[in-house]
C-alpha positions as CSV (number, residue, x, y, z in Angstrom):
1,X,45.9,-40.5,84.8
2,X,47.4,-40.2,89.0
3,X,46.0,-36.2,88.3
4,X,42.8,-37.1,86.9
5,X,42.0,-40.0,89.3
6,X,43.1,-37.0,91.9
7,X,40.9,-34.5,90.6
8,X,38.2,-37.1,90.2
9,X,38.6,-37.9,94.1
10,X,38.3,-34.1,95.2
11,X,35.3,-33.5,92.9
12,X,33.6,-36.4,94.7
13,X,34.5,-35.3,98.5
14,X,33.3,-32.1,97.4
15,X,30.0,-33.3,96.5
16,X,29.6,-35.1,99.4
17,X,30.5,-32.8,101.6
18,X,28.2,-30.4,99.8
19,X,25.7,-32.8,100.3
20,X,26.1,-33.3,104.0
21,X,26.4,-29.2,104.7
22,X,22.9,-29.4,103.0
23,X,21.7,-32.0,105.8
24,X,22.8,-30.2,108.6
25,X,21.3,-26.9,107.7
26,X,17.9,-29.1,107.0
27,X,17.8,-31.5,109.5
28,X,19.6,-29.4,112.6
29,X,17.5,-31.0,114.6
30,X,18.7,-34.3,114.0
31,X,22.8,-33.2,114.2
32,X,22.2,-31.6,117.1
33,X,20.8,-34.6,119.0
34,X,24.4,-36.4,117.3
35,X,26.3,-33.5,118.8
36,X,25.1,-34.2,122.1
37,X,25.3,-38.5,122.0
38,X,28.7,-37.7,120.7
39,X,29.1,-35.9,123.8
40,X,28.0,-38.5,126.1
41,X,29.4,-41.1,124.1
42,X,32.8,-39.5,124.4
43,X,32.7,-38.9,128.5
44,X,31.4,-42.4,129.0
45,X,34.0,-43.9,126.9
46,X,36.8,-41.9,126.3
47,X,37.4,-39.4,129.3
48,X,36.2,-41.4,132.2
49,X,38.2,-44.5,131.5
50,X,41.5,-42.5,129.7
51,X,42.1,-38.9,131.6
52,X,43.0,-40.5,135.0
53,X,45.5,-43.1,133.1
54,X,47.4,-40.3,131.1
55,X,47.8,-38.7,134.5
56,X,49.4,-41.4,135.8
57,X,51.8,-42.3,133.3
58,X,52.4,-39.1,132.3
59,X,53.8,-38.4,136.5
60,X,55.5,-42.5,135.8
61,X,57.7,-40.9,132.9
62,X,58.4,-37.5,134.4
63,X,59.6,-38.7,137.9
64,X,61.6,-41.1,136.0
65,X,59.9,-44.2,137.6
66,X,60.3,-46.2,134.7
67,X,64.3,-45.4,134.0
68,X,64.8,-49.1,133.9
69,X,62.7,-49.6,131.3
70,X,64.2,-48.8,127.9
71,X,61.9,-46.6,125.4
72,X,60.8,-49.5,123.1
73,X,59.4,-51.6,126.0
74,X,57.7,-48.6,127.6
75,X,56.4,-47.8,123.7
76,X,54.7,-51.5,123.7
77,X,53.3,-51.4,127.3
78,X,51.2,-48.3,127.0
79,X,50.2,-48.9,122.9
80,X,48.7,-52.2,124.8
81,X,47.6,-50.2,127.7
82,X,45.7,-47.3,125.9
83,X,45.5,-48.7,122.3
84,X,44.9,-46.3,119.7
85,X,44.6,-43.5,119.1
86,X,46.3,-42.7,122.6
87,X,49.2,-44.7,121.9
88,X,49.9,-42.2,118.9
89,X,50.4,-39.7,121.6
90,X,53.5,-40.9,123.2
91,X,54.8,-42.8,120.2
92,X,54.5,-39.2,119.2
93,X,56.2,-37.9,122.4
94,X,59.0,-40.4,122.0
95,X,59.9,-39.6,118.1
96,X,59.9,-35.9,119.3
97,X,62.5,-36.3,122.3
98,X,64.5,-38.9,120.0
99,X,63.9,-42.2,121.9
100,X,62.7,-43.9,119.3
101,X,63.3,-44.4,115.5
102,X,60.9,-43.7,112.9
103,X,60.6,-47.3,112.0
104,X,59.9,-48.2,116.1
105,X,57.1,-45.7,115.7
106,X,55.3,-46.9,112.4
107,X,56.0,-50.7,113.4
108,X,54.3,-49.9,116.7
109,X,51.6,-47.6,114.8
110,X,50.7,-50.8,112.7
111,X,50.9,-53.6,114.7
112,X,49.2,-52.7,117.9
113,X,45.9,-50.6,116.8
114,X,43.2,-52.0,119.5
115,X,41.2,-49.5,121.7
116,X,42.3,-49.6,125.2
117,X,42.2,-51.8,128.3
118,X,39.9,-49.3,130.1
119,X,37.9,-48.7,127.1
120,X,37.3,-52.7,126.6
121,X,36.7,-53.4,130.1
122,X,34.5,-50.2,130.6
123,X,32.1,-51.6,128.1
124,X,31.1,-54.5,130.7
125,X,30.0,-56.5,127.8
126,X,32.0,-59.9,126.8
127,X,34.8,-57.1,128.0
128,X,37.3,-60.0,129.7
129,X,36.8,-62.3,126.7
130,X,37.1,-59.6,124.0
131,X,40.6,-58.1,125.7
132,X,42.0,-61.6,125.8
133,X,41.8,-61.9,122.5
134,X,42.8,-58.7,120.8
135,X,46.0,-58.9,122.9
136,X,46.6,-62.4,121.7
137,X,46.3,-61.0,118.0
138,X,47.9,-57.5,118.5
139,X,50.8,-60.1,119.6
140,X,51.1,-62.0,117.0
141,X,50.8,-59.1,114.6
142,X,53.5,-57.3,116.4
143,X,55.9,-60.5,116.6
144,X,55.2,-61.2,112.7
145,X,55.3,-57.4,111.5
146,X,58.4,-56.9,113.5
147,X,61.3,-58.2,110.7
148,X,59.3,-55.9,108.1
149,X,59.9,-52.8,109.8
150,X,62.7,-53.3,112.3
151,X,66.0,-53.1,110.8
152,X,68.0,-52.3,113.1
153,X,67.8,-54.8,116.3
154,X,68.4,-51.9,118.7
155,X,66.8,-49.3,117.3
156,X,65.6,-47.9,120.7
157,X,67.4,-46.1,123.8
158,X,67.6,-45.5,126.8
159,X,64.2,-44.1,128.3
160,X,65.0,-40.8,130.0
161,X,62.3,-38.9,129.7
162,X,62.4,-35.2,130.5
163,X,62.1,-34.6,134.3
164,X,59.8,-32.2,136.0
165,X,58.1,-31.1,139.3
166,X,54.9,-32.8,140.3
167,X,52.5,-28.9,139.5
168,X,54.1,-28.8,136.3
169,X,53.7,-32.8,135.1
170,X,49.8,-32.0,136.3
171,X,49.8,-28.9,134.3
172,X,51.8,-30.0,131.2
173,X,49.5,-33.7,131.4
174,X,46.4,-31.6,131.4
175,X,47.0,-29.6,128.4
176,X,48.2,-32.4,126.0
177,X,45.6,-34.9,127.4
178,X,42.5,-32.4,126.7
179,X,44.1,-31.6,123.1
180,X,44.1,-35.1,122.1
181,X,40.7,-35.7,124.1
182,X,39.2,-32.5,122.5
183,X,40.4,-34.0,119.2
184,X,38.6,-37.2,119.4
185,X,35.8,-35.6,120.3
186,X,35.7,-33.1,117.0
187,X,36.4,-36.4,115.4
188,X,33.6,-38.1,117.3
189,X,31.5,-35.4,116.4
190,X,32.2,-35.1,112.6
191,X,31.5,-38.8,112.3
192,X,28.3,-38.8,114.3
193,X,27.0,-36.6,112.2
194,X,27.8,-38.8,109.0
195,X,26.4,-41.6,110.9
196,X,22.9,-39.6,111.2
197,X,22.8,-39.2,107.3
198,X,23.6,-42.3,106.7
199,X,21.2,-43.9,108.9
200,X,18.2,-40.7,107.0
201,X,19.4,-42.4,103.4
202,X,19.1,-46.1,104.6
203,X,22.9,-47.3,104.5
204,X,22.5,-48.7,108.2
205,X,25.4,-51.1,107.0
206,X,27.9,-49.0,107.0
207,X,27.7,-47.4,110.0
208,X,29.4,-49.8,112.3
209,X,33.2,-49.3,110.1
210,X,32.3,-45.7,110.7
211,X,32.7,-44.8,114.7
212,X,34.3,-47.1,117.3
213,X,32.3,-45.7,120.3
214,X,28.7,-45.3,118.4
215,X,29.7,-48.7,117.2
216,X,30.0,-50.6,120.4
217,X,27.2,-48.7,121.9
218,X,25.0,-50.2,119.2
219,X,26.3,-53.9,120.1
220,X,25.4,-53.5,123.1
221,X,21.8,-52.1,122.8
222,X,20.5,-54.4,120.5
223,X,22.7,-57.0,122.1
224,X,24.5,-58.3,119.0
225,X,27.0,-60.9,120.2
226,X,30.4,-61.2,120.7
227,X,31.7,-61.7,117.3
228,X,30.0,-58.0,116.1
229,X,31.8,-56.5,119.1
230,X,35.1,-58.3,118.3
231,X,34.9,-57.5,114.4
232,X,34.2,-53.6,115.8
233,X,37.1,-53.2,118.0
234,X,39.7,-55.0,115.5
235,X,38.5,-52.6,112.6
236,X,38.5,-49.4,115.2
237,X,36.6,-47.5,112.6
238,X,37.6,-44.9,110.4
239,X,37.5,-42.4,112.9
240,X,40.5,-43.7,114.9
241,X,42.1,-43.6,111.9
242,X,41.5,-39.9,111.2
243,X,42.8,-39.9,114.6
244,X,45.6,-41.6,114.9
245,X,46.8,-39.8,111.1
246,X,45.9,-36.7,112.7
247,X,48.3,-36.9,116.1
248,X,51.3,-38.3,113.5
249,X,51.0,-36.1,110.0
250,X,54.5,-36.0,109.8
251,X,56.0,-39.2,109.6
């Protein structure tokens, strides 16, 4: 019955997908005005308020400026800082170079899944209220998740990161930041698109679980309150999801 509900699955993306191809061949007018709002969407948001913070802590860890800090606390500070799915990045990073555990990773993965500090605040819209309380609940969820994934009370280490010379933490920084920014923006992209046929069938609803970004620039065009735009940024959308599954396939 697990095959057949499997098969069952597959034959329904693949219609769907076969639909949407159809779509974009017949309204590529339409998916190339999404191609470009994804675009903009994803400088406004994304680059402007992200690229100059994974600079910085990206030169923080390499010049060793945060040695006193041990791996798990450095873990919590950025997942808080950048929120997902640019947290996946160094939880990533971490797991990699063995300063963290497997369980610090997926406990950190699940608990703290808010967009980021810069992203809230760059919104300018009920952006002080809204961060207050999505780090009061990313707490709590953290504190409460904490005994279901931690076993081991000291699971992290140590935090001594690889060191390196300032040209190659710029170089190094640029690459990995413009993979993962070059990845949300495919994502972006692939989801805008799905947002334009959904809004060409009529299923306006769904489009705010869809795409964080398009999302929050709808609540704040039609000015929908600050409830919508709380609901949005807890959820994240499927697209961070993609995201965040994307950066950490293997564990």
């Amino acid at each position: 019955s697990f095959i057949k509900l499997s098969m069952k699955s597959k034959n329904i993306m693949l219609i769907f997908l076969s639909i949407l191809f159809a779509f974009v061949i017949g309204e590529s007018s339409l998916v190339k005005d999404a191609v470009n709002d994804s675009v903009k969407i994803w400088f406004k948001y994304i680059v402007v308020t992200l690229l100059p913070v994974y600079y910085l802590v990206d030169l923080m860890l390499s010049l060793r400026i945060t040695r006193f800090i041990n791996s798990k606390l450095m873990l919590i500070i950025l997942s808080f800082l950048l929120g997902a799915p640019s947290n996946a990045k160094y939880i990533d990073e971490f797991l990699s170079n063995g300063l963290i555990k497997k369980e610090d990773a997926n406990h950190l993965l699940f608990s703290i899944y808010s967009p980021s500090i810069p992203f809230i605040l760059g919104l300018n819209y009920y952006s002080y209220k809204a961060l207050i309380v999505i780090i009061f609940i990313d707490l709590v969820l953290y504190t409460v998740s904490k005994r279901f994934f931690i076993k081991e009370k000291k699971s992290f280490r140590q935090l001594n990161y690889p060191k390196e010379s300032f040209a190659n933490v710029i170089n190094n920084s640029t690459k990995k930041s413009f993979d993962i920014l070059i990845l949300i923006l495919g994502v972006i992209c692939f989801y805008k698109i799905i947002i334009v046929f959904l809004r060409f069938i009529g299923l306006n609803f769904l489009i705010n679980f869809i795409e964080l970004t398009s999302a929050c620039d709808s609540v704040i065009k039609n000015d929908l309150g600050f409830n919508t735009l709380l609901l949005c940024l807890l959820f994240g959308g499927i697209s961070i999801h993609t995201q965040v599954s994307s950066i950490t396939n293997d564990y």
